[in-house]
N, C-alpha and C positions, 0 to 999 in steps of 0.2 A: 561728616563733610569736612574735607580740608581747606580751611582758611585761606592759604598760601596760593594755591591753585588755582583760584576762578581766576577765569581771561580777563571777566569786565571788572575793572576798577574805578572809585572814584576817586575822581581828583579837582582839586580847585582851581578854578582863574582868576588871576590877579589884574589889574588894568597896569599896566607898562609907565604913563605917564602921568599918574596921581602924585602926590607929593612926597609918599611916603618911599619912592622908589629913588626919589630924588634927594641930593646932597642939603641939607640945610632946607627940612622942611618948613613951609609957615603956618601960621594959622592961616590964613586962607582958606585952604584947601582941607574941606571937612572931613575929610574919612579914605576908605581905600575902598573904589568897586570890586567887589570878589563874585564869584558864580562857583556855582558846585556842579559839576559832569559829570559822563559816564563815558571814561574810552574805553577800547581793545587791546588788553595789552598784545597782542600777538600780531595785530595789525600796526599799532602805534607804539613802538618801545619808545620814543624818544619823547621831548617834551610837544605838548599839546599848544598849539596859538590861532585864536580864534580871533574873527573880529567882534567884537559884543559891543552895545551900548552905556556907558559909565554915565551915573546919572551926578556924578561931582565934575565932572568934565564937560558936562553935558554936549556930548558928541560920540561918535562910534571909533571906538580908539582899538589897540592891539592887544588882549588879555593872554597871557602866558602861565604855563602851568606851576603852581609853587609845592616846595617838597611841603609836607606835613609834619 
């Protein structure tokens, strides 16, 4: 089986507006919501952005896909 090949990839989601995404993070803000997926690469070559719930934000914010 070739590695490289499979369509389905996983890939992670980040939350957009946790603190770590931002300039001069604080203690405040305890951590970074992440989620782990599965796209298409053949359907979706570009980056992945879902709505998800971030439970440091506690609200349903914008998660976007990060490289690994």
């Amino acid at each position: 089986m070739a590695k490289g090949k499979d369509v389905r990839v996983r890939v992670i989601l980040e939350c957009t507006s946790c603190g770590r995404n931002e300039k001069g993070a604080t203690k405040e803000v305890p951590g970074v919501s992440r989620y782990v997926t599965q796209k298409n690469r053949h359907n979706t070559p570009g980056r992945l952005e879902l709505k998800k719930f971030c439970r440091y934000c506690n609200k349903h914010t914008s998660h976007v896909e990060v490289k690994k």
